[in-house]
N, C-alpha and C positions, 0 to 999 in steps of 0.2 A: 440287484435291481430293487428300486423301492417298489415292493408291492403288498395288498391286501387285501383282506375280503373285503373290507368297504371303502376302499379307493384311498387316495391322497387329500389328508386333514390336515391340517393345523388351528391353532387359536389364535386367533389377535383382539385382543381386548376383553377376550371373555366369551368370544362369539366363533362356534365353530367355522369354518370355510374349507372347504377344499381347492387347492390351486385350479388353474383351468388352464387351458389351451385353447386359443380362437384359430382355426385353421383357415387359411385362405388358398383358396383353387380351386380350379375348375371342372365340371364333370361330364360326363358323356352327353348327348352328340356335341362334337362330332368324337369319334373315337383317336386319339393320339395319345400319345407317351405320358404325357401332363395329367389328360385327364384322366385315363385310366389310373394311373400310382398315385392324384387325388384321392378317388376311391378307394383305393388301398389304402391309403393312410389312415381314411377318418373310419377303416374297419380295421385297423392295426390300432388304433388310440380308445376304439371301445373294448376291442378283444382284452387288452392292455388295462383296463378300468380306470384309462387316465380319464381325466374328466375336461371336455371340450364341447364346442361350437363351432360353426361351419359358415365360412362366408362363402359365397357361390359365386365367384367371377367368373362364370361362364356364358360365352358367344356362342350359342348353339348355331349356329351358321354353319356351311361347308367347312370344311378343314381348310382349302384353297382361299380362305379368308385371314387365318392366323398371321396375323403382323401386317395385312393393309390398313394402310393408312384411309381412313373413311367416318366422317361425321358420325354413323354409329358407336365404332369403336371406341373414338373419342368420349360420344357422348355413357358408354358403360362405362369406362375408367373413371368418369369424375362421378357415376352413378355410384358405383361400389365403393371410394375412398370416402364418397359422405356416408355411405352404410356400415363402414369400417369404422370412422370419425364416431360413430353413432352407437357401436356396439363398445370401442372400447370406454366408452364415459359411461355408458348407461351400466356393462357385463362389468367392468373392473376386470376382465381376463388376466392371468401373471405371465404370459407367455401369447407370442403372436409368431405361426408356424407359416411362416410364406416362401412356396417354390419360386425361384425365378424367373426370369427373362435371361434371351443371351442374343436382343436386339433391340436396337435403340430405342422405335417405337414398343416395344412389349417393358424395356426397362423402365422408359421413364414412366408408364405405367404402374411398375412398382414401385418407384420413386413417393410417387404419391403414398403408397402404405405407407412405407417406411417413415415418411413426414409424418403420417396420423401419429404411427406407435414412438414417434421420439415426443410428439405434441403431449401425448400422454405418460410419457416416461414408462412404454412398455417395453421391455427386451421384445427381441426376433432371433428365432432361429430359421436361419434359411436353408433350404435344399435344393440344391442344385440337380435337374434330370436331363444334364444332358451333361457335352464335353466340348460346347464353343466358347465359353464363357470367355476363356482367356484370351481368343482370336475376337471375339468380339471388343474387348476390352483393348487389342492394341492399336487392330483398327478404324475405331472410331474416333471423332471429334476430339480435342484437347477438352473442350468443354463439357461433355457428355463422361470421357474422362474424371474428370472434376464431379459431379453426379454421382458417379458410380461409387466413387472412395470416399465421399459424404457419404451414401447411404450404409457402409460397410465399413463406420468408421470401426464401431463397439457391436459390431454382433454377438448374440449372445455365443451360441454354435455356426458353425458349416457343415453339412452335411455333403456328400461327392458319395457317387455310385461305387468306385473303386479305387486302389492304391495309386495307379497311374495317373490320376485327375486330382488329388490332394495338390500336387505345384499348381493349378490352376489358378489357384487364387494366393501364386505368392507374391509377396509385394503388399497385397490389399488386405491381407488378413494373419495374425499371429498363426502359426504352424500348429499352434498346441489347440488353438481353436476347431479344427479342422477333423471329423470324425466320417469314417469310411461308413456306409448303410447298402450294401449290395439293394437291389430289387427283388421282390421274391413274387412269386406268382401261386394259384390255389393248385393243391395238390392232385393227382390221377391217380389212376391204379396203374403199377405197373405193367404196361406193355407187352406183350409175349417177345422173346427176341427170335424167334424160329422163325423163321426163312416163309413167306406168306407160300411159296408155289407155284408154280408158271403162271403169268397171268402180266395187265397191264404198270409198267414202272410209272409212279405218279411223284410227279417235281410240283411243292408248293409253295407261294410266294403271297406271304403275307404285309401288307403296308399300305399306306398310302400310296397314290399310284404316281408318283413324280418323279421328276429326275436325278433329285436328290437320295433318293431311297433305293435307286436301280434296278428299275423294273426293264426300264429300255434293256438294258444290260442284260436281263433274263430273256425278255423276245429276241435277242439277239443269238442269244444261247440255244432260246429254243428251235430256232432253224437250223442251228448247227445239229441240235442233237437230235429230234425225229425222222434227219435226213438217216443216220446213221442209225437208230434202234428205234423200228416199226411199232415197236410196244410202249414207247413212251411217250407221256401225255403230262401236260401242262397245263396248271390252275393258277391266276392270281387273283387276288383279290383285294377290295380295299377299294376308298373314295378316290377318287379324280382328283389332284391339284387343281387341274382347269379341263372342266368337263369337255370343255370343245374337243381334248385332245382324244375323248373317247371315239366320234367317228372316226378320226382319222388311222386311231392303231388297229380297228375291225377292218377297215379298207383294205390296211398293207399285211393284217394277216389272210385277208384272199387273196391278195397281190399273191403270197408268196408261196400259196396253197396249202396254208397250216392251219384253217381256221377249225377244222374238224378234231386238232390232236393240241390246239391254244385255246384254254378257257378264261373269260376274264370275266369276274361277279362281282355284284357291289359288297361291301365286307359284310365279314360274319363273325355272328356275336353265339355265344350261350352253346347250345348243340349243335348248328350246324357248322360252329367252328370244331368242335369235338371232332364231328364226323369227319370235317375233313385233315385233321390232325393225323387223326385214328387209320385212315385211308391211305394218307402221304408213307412217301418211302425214303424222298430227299426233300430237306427244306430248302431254300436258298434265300438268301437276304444280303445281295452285294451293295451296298450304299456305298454313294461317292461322297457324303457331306461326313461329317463329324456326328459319332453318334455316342450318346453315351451308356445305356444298357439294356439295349430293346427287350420288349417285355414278348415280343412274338422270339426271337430267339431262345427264352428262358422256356417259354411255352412249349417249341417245338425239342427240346431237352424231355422237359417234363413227358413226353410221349416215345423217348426213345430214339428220336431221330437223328439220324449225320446231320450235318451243319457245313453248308457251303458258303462261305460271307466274305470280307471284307475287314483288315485291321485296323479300321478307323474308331478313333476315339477310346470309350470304355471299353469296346467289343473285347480288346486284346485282354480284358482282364475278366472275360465272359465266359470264352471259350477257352479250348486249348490244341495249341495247332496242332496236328497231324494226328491228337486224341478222340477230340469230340470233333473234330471240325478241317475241314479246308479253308487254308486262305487264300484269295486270288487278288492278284492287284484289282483296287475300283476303276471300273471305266474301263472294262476288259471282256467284254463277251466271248473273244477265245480261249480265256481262258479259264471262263466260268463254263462253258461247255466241255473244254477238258476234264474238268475236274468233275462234272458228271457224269460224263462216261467213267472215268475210273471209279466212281462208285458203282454204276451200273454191269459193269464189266469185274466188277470184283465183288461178289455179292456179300463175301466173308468179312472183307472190310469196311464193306457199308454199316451190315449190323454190331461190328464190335463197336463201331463209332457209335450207332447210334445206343448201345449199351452204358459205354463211357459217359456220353453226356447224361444220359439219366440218373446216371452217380453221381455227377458232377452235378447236379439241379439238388438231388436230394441231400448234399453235404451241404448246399451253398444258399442255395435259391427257391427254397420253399417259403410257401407265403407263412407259414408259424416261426422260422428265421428271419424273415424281414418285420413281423409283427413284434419281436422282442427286441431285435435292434433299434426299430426305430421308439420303442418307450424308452428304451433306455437312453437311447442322445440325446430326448426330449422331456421324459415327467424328471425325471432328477433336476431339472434344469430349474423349473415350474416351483419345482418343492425347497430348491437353493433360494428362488427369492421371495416366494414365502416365506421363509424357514428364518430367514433372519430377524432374530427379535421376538421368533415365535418359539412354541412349545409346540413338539406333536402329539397325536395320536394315533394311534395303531398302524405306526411304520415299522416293517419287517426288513 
């Protein structure tokens, strides 16, 4: 890796500079996949002593906003690409790091960067955080089509969460292009793996609360399984797609007389998500969409925990079946309640799971593994086009 104690130099003319990185994306609220691994990055590219700036394209709005179509939206997209237009003439950055879109309105969104940094003859490296790209890209418009493999004609990198999602982008991008960056998340203490002791079994469901992430899925489960073990209790948590739907799921959890053993809280951040990490006994995260490396998954590893989910997307290249993890077909409440009671009913194999993925986090998915991965598919890149016609200094 290119590094040093005072960052990445070179001379052109006679005049030191250090390459740069202008980073584009967005940051919490609301909290999702995007913006949290935003944050991670622009703490992965300091830790790293690459040297960058930060463009903030973020819609603090609900989460149940992302990808409507609405006069605000609009009018941020053409706010940021003139602030982008504005930073690379004014910063000179060598390098412009922008996560994608993998829907039409969020792409042509970035369509617009992408036009600034070619206006300006800046490379891009892109990163992709998720795994519909390529379902996005078949199904839409010829035209939109057309869009997409203009913006992707000469990137500089591709980044993909895992080995499974490199074909994503083939067709549209050289193979040699194309470098794998798992997710990594901040580190815990490990866990005790001893058996907590008679007491209540606690199932937690971390995400956004939509259909797409399968929570339905999980209330579904969960009437299956408090019928059958008096001692288990359920937490989800996380924002509303569409808030209306929150009266209605506290209705049909009295409907069904589980609302005293069903908890549902708006999300947690900082220590009360510790706490309730720390607590949990199963996680569960069964999504019926395309996901590509949820960082609550990685999370709930880093703590120790079994893993009940779903082989969609990068998932498959997250967990490992029948090690750290259960798979259930998506869109299966029977069969995500099967698979908790056999954790529940087999207490020995709940914790060796949840031992295996905490080995599995700490080989893989620690946030000091994804902080060097990601300098490395990046400053090299930065200091390549500097670098030509220059002379360095103090590269190791």
């Amino acid at each position: 890796m290119f590094r040093c104690e005072g960052g990445y130099s070179v001379h052109l003319n006679g005049h030191p500079r250090r390459p740069t990185v202008l980073v584009v994306g967005p940051l919490p609220p609301p909290l999702n996949g995007m913006t949290v691994m935003t944050a991670y990055a622009l703490a992965a590219f300091e830790n790293e002593n690459v040297p960058h700036e930060h463009l903030d394209s973020s819609d603090h709005r609900e989460v149940g906003n992302v990808g409507r179509f609405d006069l605000r939206n609009i009018w941020l997209a053409f706010q940021h690409w003139i602030e982008l237009d504005l930073k690379l003439r004014r910063g000179r950055p060598d390098l412009v790091y922008l996560p994608v879109a993998q829907s039409t309105l969020g792409f042509l969104r970035d369509a617009l960067f992408f036009a600034a940094a070619s206006r300006h003859s800046t490379p891009v490296v892109v990163h992709l955080h998720g795994a519909a790209f390529g379902e996005f890209y078949r199904r839409t418009s010829p035209l939109m089509r057309w869009v997409v493999r203009s913006c992707l004609r000469n990137p500089e990198r591709v980044i993909v969460l895992g080995e499974s999602l490199r074909d994503v982008f083939t067709g549209l991008v050289e193979d040699r292009d194309v470098v794998v960056v798992p997710n990594g998340v901040p580190e815990v203490p490990p866990i005790s793996d001893q058996p907590h002791g008679p007491r209540a079994t606690r199932i937690v469901f971390l995400s956004n609360l939509s259909l797409g992430k399968g929570y339905q899925d999980v209330l579904g489960a969960a009437r299956a399984v408090v019928n059958r073990h008096p001692d288990a209790y359920f937490t989800l948590a996380g924002e509303w797609a569409r808030p209306r739907d929150a009266t209605r799921v506290r209705n049909w959890l009295k409907q069904e007389g589980i609302a005293d053993r069903v908890s549902i809280r708006r999300p947690v951040v900082g220590l009360r998500k510790e706490e309730l990490l720390r607590s949990a006994d199963i996680f569960v995260f069964p999504p019926r969409q395309l996901e590509g490396q949820p960082v609550v998954l990685l999370e709930a590893m880093s703590h120790g925990l079994p893993v009940i989910t779903t082989a969609r997307g990068g998932i498959r290249d997250t967990v490992r079946a029948g090690k750290t993890a259960i798979i259930v077909p998506p869109g299966d409440p029977e069969a995500l309640a099967e698979a908790i009671d056999l954790l529940i009913t087999n207490p020995d194999l709940k914790h060796a799971m949840g031992r295996a993925g905490r080995a599995l986090y700490e080989e893989c998915f620690t946030q000091s593994k994804f902080q060097t991965a990601l300098g490395e598919a990046v400053a090299p890149r930065a200091w390549a086009r500097k670098g030509a016609g220059a002379s360095s200094e103090g590269i190791n």
